[in-house]
C-alpha positions as CSV (number, residue, x, y, z in Angstrom):
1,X,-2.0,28.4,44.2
2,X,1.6,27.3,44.6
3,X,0.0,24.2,46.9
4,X,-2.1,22.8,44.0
5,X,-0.2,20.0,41.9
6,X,-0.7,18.7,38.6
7,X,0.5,16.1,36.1
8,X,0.6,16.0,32.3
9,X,1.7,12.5,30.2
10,X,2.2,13.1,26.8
11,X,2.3,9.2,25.7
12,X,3.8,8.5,22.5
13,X,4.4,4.7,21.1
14,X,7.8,4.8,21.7
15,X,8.5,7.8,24.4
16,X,6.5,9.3,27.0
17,X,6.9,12.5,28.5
18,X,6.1,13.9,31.5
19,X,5.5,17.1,33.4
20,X,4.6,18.1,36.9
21,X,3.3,21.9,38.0
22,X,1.8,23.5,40.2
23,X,-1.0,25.6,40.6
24,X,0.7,29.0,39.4
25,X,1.5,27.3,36.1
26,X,5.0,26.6,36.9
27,X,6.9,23.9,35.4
28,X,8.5,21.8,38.9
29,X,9.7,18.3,36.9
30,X,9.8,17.0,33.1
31,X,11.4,14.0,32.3
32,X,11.2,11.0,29.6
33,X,10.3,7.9,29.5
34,X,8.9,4.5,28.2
35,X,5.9,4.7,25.6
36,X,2.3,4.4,27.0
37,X,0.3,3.2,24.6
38,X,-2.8,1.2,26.1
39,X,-2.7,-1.0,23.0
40,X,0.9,-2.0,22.4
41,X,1.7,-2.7,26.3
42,X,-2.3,-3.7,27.6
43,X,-4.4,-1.5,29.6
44,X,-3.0,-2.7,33.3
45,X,0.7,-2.5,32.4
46,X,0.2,0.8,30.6
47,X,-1.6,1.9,34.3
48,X,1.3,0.9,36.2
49,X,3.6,2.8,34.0
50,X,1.6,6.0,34.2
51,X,1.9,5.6,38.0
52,X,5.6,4.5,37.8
53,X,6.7,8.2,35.5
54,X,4.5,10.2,37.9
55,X,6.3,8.8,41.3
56,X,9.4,9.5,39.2
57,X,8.6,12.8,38.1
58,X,7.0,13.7,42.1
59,X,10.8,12.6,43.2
60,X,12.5,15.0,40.6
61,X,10.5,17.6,41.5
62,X,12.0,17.2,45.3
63,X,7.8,16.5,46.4
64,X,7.0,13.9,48.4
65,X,6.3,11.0,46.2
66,X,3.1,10.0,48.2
67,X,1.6,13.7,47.4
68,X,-2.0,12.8,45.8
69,X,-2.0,15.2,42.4
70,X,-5.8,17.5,42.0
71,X,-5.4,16.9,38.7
72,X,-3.9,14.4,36.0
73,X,-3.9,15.1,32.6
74,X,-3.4,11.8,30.1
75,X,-2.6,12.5,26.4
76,X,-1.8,9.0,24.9
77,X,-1.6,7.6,21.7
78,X,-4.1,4.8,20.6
79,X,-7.0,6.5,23.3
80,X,-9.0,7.6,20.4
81,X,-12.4,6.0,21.4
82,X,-14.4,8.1,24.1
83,X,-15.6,4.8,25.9
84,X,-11.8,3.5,25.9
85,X,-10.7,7.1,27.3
86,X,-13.7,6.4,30.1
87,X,-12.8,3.1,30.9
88,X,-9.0,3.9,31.0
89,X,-10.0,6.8,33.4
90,X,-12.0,4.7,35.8
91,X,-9.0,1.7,35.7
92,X,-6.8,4.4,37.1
93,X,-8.5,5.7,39.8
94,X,-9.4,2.1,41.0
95,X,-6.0,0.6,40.7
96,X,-3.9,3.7,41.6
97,X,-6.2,5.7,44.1
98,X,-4.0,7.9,46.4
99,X,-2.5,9.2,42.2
100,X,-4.8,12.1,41.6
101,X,-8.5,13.1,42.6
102,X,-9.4,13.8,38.9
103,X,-8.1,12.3,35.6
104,X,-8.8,13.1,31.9
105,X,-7.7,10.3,28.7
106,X,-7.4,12.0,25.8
107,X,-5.9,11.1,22.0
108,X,-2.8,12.7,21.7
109,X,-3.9,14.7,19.3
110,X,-5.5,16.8,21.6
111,X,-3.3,18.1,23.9
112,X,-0.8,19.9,21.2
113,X,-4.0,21.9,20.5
114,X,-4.9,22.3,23.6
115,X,-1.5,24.1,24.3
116,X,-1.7,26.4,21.1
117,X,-5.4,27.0,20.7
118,X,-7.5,28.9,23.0
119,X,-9.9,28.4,20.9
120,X,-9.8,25.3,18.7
121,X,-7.8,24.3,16.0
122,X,-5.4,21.3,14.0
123,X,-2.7,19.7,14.8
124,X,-0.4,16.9,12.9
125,X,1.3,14.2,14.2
126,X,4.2,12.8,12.4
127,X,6.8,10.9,14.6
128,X,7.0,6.9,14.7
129,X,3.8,7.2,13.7
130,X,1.3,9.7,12.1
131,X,-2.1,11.0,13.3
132,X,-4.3,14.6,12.7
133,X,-7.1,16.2,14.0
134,X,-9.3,19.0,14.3
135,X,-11.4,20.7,17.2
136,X,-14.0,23.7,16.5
137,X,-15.0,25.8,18.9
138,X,-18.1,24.4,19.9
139,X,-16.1,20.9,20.3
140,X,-17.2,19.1,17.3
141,X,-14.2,17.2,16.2
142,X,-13.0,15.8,12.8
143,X,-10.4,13.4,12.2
144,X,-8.0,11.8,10.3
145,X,-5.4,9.2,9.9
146,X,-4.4,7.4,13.6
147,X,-4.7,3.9,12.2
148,X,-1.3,2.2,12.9
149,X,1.3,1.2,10.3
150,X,-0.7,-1.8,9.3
151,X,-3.9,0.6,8.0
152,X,-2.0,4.2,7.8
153,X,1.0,5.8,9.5
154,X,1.3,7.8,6.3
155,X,4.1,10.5,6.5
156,X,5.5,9.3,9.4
157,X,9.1,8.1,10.3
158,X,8.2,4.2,9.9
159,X,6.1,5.5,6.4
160,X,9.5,7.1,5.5
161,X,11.6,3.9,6.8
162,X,9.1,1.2,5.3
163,X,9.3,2.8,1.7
164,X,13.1,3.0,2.0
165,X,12.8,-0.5,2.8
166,X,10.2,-1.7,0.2
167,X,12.0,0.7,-2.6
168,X,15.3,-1.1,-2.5
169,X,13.7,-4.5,-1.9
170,X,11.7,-3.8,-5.3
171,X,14.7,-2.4,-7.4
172,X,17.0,-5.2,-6.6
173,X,14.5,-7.4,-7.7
174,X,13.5,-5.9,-10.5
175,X,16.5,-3.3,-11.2
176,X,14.3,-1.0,-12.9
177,X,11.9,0.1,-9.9
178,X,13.6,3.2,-8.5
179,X,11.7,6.5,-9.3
180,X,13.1,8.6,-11.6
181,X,16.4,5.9,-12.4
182,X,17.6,7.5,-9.0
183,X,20.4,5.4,-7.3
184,X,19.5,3.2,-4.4
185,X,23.3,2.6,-3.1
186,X,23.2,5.3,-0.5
187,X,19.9,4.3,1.1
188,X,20.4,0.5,0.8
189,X,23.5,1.0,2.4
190,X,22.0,2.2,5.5
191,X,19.4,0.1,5.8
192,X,21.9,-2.8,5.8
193,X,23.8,-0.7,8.4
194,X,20.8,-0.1,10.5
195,X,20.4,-3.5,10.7
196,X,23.2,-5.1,10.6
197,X,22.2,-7.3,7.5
198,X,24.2,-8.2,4.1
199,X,21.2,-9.0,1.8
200,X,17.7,-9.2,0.9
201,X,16.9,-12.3,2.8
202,X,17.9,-10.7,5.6
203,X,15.1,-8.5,5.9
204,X,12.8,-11.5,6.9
205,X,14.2,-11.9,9.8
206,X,13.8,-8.3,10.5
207,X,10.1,-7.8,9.7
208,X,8.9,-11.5,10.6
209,X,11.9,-13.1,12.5
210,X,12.9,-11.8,16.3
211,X,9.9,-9.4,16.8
212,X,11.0,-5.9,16.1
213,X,9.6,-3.2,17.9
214,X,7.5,-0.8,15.5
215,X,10.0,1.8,17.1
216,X,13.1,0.4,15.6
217,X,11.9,0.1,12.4
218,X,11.2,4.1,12.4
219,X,14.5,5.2,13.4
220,X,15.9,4.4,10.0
221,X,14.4,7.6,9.1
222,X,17.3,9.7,10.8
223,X,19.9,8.5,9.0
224,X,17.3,8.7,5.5
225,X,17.3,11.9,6.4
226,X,20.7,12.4,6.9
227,X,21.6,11.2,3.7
228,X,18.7,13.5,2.0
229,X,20.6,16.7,3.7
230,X,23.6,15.2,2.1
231,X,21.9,15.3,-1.4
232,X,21.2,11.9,-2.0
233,X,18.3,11.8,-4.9
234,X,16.3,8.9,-3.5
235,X,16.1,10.1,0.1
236,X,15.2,13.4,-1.3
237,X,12.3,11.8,-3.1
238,X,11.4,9.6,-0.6
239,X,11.0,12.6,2.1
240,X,9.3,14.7,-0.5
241,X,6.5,11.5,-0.9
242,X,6.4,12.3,2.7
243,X,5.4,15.8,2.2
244,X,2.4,15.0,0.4
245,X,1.0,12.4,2.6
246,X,1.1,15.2,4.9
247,X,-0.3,17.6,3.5
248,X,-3.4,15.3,3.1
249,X,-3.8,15.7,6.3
250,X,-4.8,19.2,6.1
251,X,-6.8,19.1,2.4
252,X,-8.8,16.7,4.5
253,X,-9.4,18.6,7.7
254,X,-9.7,21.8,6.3
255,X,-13.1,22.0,4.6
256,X,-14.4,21.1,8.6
257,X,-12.8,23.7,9.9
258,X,-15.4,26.5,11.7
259,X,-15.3,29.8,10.0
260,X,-13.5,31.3,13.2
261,X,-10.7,28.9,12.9
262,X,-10.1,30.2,9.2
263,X,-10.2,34.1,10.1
264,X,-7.8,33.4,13.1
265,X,-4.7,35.6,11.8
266,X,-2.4,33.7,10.0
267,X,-5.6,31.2,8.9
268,X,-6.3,27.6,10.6
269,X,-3.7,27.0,13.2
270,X,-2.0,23.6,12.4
271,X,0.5,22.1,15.5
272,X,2.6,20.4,13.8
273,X,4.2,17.8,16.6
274,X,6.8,14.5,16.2
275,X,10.0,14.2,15.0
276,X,9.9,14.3,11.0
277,X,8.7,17.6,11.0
278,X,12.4,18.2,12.4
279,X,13.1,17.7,8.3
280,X,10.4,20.3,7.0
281,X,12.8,21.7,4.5
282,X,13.1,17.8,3.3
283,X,9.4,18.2,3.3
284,X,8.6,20.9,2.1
285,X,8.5,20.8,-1.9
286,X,6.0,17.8,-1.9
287,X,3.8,19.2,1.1
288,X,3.7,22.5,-1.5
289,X,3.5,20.4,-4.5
290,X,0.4,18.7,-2.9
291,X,-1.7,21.6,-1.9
292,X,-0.8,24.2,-5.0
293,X,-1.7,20.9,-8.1
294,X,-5.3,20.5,-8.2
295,X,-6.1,17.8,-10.8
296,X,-9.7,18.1,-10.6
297,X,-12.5,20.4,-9.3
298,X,-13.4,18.3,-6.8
299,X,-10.5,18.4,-4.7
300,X,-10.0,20.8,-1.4
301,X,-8.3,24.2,-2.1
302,X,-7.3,25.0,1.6
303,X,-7.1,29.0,1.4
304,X,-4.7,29.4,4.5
305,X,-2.7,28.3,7.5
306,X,0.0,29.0,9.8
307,X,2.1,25.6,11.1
308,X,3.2,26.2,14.4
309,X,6.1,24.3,15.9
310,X,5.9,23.8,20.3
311,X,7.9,25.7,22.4
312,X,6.9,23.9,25.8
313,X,6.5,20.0,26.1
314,X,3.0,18.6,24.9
315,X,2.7,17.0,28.3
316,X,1.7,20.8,29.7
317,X,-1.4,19.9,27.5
318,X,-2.4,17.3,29.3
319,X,-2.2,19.9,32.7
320,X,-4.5,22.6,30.4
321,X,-6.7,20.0,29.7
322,X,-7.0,18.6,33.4
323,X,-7.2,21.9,34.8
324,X,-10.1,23.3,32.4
325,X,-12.1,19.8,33.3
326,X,-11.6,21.2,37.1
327,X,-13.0,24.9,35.9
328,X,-9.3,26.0,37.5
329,X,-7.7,29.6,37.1
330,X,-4.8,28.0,35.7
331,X,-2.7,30.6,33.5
332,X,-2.8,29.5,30.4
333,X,0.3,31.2,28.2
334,X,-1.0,30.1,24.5
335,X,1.3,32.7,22.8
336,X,4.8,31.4,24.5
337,X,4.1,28.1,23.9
338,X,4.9,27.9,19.9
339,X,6.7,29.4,17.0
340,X,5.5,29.6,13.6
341,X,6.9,27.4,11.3
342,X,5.2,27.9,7.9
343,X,2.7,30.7,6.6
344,X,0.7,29.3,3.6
345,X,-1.6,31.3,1.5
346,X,-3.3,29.7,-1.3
347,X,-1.5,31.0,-4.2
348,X,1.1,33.1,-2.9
349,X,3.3,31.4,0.0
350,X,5.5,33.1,2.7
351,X,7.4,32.5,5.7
């Protein structure tokens, strides 16, 4: 159905993305924009925004801006609560209702999985922030993490920035507070260069002075990892840390995994989604390090699973998601929509 349209909003803190198809699964607009997080901008400017990237996306796709969608699918970070995702849903179609007929709010958590896993599986957020999930097959859902920078964010770019930060901050203090007597020069250096300071001090105006978006904080991990790729010892430590806070992730989601999900081939299906894992060979000794040293019996031995890296935008998610809430024969392409990244097997590890 070539005459059917629908829209998917991948909404991150700091960028949204956004897709319009139509009914024969073809991709007509994407395009980037502003973050769309209910709880950082409020729920009525985060509406207007939504409407604002679907006009934009209607004009890109040369359609009449005025066209009413069938179907919207919202995957937004900070719409973790069920009643939140409910109320957001009814907001919308009150304030906005010539948009769509039918909306879904989900996490966005659950749209990645939704675009890899027919039938259920994890995914693992790490960009400005971090977040992870699991959905079984019968729907049952476990989580963890998805608590902000204040309670958690572990693993993620401002994780990776903040301990940059807080390292060098220590050590110059102290002089003795670097791991491993590794040199903080290189990463000090850019954090002064990131921004734009000359010392210590300065730093309180950048946490607690002119308000700085959690955003801007997070993009110091680029150039951390830059310098890690150049073979500075810190920022190879600091990204390894990293590793092991995500691999938490998965020693925690694992054991609630269905039995299906663990006989899929390859094992549990992992989406791993967000900008840091862009470093996974930065990642990748302390993500190993975490799930092959068990320290005591009690801990989770995860037997196996694949990470898969997206191929199509996560906002075509948010369309799988809409269009399985409207029971519509919508062709869903799981396969072409990832690569693997990883194959882990407990004991023996491959690619």
């Amino acid at each position: 159905m070539a005459d059917a349209f629908f829209g998917g909003i991948e909404g991150g803190a700091s960028v949204s993305t956004v897709v319009i198809t139509n009914g024969n699964g073809e991709i007509l607009a994407e395009l980037k924009g502003e973050g769309t997080n209910p709880w950082i901008l409020g729920i009525e400017p985060c509406l207007s925004r939504v409407n604002d990237l679907i006009k934009e996306a209607l004009t890109k796709a040369d359609l009449n801006n005025n066209i009413k969608l069938n179907g919207l699918g919202l995957s937004l970070s900070g719409c973790e609560d069920l009643v939140f995702c409910k109320t957001f849903e009814s907001k919308l179609i009150e304030y906005y209702p010539d948009l769509t007929d039918e909306v879904i709010v989900v996490s966005d958590t659950l749209a990645p999985i939704a675009l890899a896993c027919e039938s259920g599986g994890a995914v693992i957020i790490s960009g400005t922030g971090s977040n992870s999930l699991l959905i079984n097959p019968d729907s049952s859902i476990k989580r963890c993490g998805g608590y902000g920078h204040l309670l958690g964010d572990e693993g993620s770019a401002f994780w990776i920035a903040f301990k940059s930060i807080k390292l060098c901050l220590d050590h110059l203090e102290d002089f003795n507070y670097a791991p491993n007597g590794y040199s903080i020069d290189r990463v000090w250096e850019a954090i002064k260069a990131h921004f734009n300071i000359d010392k210590v001090l300065d730093l309180l105006n950048v946490f607690y002075g002119e308000k700085k978006e959690k955003s801007e904080i997070a993009k110091l991990c680029k150039t951390i990892s830059e310098i890690a790729e150049d073979g500075d010892e810190l920022s190879l430590w600091i990204f390894s840390e990293a590793g092991k806070e995500l691999a938490k992730f998965i020693q925690s989601l694992y054991p609630g995994a269905d039995k299906r999900l663990h006989k899929e081939n390859g094992g549990l299906h992992v989406v791993c989604v967000g900008s840091v894992w862009k470093s996974w060979e930065l990642l990748k000794e302390g993500f190993m390090n975490q799930l092959d040293h068990h320290h005591n019996s009690q801990e989770t031995i995860v037997d196996e699973f694949t990470l898969l890296v997206l191929e199509k935008t996560v906002a075509l998610g948010g369309v799988y998601l809409i269009a399985k809430k409207l029971n519509f024969n919508y062709p869903y392409d799981y396969e072409h929509n990832y690569r693997k990244l990883f194959h882990y097997v407990h004991d023996r590890q491959g690619q």
